[in-house]
Phi, psi and omega in degrees: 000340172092005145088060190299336200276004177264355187281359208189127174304168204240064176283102198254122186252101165238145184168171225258321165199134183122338203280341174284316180303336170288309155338303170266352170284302180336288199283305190278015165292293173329310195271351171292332176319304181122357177276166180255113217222090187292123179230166188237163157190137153242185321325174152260178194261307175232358157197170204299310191329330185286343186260034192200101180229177181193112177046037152122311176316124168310149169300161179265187185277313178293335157328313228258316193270002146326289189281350169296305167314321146278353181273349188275335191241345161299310217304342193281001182228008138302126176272350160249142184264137161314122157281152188321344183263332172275000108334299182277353182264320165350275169296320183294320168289344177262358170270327160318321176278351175264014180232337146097040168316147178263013175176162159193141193265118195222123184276147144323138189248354174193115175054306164144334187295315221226007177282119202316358172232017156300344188304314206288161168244098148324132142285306167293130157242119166244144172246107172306279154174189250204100133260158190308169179135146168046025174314335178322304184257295196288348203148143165274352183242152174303303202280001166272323184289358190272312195292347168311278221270356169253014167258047159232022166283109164255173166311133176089358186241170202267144190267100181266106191250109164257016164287121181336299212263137201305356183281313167320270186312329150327340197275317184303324202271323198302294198315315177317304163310309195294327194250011189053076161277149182299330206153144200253101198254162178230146191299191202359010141312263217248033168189165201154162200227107158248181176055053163274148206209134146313119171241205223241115166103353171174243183226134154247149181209191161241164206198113180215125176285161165307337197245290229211167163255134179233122181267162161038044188278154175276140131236101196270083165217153188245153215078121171326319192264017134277024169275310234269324158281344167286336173308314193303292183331274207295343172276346185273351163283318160280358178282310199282327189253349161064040154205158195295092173332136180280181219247286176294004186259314181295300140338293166308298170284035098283319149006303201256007185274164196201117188262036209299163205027064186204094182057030169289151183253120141267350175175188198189139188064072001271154216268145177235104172250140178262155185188100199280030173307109159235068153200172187281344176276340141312295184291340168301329178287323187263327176283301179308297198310312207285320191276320177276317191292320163288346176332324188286310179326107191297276175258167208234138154266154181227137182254139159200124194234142176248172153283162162290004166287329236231150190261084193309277203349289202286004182270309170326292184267048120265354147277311187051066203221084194310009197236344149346092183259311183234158199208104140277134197247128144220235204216142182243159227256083201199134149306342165265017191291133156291157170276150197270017169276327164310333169282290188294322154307338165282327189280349175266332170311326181253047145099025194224140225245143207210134136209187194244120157254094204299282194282111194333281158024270196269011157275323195292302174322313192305311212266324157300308183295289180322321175297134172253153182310338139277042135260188191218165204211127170232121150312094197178170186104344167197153184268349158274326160304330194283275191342252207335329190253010186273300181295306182317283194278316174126125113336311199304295237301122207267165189287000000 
């Protein structure tokens, strides 16, 4: 293919949770910027198309079976056949480069060292931050998996690290030094989000890079820990363009950002929130939201479908939310699903009264009909539950 992921510099985005949302605050920073700004991102929620955008557009279909279509006539003079994922990152550097983007934001899609778009040389590595998941594969430990996700610290490029905690983030600083990075920035160093306060439709904050401070920035998002990614995006944007962002550049890319299934609102009286967590430092994340973003919502009916990798118990107890009255268990439309009776037995061993509806759909419906207009319906536990019930019930509806 000619090395397509070489046509254009590289902002490589990772973590553990946070990292598709980083992603996309990054490329729409980018294009407040003025740039023409290609992002990858996975999974999508309801067509293939979400994971190949260039200034927020989705590839179109013909674009997508173009490119698909040449990796078909590469793939016959491989002696190994390619996955499906290492594919589609394919098509994805190679329609940037055909499209000649001035820059693209590009997510991990697992843990990072050995991961199919390791390929690209960051100028930019941002690291959200480093909790257990996919333990199988990266490590049983924080620190194997931090040492996984630091190998997309390439020479020469600047390190954004927003895990906090200093044991961690050592690994990182280590990589940095060891592959000759320009420089290493840390979340409350040298970047960082004070003064968060709810506003109306999301969050403010203060937002502040090594070079600069932003007051009162809007962000239309919900949970305290997208502040915490929006510092990262923006210090990894001023890093990538190696200047201070103006005040009105910011404000706009973030403005315009749009996060689906992610603490999303489809509807109200009863509140429809969407939420792709599916791990326990996710559902942990999604409990803090619900409880500062969420305060009013008398009782939370919960939809919930998991992969069999996964601990319905422990996806439960990271919300950990006394107003948690019921659990719809259903089945999430994936050949790796748990059964959704397995859901409703974890929720009932810990005291929460579960039924089971198999198809995402008639749960979402099930679980609204369960609800009285001040309560809340949380969708959540897999990004193929969320997709589906996104597709299903309608996004377009307005909130």
């Amino acid at each position: 293919m000619g090395s397509p992921q070489r046509a254009y510099p590289v902002v490589h985005v990772t973590g553990t949770n946070g990292k598709g949302s980083t992603t996309r605050m990054v490329a729409s920073l980018l294009e407040a910027v003025g740039l023409n700004a290609g992002a990858y991102t996975s999974p999508h929620l309801e067509r293939l198309n979400e994971r190949l955008s260039i200034s927020g557009q989705p590839i179109d279909d013909d674009q997508l079976a173009s490119q698909l279509a040449a990796l078909a006539e590469l793939e016959r003079f491989l002696s190994i056949k390619p996955t499906w994922f290492e594919l589609m990152t394919a098509a994805a550097f190679r329609w940037f480069a055909d499209e000649a983007v001035e820059a693209a934001v590009i997510e991990v899609g697992l843990g990072g060292r050995y991961d199919a778009t390791n390929v690209a040389e960051a100028a930019v590595a941002v690291v959200t931050n480093v909790d257990l998941d996919h333990t199988e594969i990266l490590g049983k430990t924080r620190q194997l998996i931090a040492s996984e996700k630091a190998g997309i610290i390439k020479p020469g490029s600047v390190a954004v690290i927003g895990e906090p905690d200093d044991e961690i983030a050592a690994i990182f600083e280590a990589e940095a030094a060891a592959v000759g990075a320009a420089s290493c920035w840390r979340r409350g160093r040298d970047f960082g989000a004070d003064e968060l306060r709810l506003a109306v439709g999301g969050r403010a904050a203060e937002l502040w890079t090594p070079a600069a401070r932003y007051e009162e920035v809007f962000l239309p998002v919900r949970g305290s820990y997208q502040c915490d990614n929006a510092a990262a995006a923006l210090a990894a944007v001023q890093a990538f363009v190696g200047e201070v962002l103006p005040d009105d550049v910011v404000r706009e890319g973030f403005s315009s950002l749009r996060l689906p299934g992610r603490m999303e609102v489809l509807a109200r009286q009863p509140l429809l929130v969407l939420d792709g967590a599916h791990n326990a430092a996710g559902t942990a994340a999604a409990g803090e939201a619900l409880a500062e973003d969420f305060s009013s919502a008398r009782r939370i009916v919960l939809v919930m479908g998991c992969l069999r990798n996964r601990s319905a118990r422990e996806l439960l107890e990271g919300l950990a939310d006394e107003r948690l009255a019921h659990v719809v268990a259903c089945r999430p439309p994936s050949p790796r699903a748990q059964p959704a009776g397995a859901v409703a037995e974890a929720a009932r061993e810990m005291g929460i009264c579960a039924s089971v509806v198999e198809e995402v759909g008639e749960a979402v419906e099930e679980a609204r009909r369960l609800a009285g207009p001040d309560d809340l319906v949380l969708v959540t536990g897999s990004l193929y539950v969320v997709g589906a019930a996104r597709s299903l019930y309608g996004a377009s509806r307005p909130a």
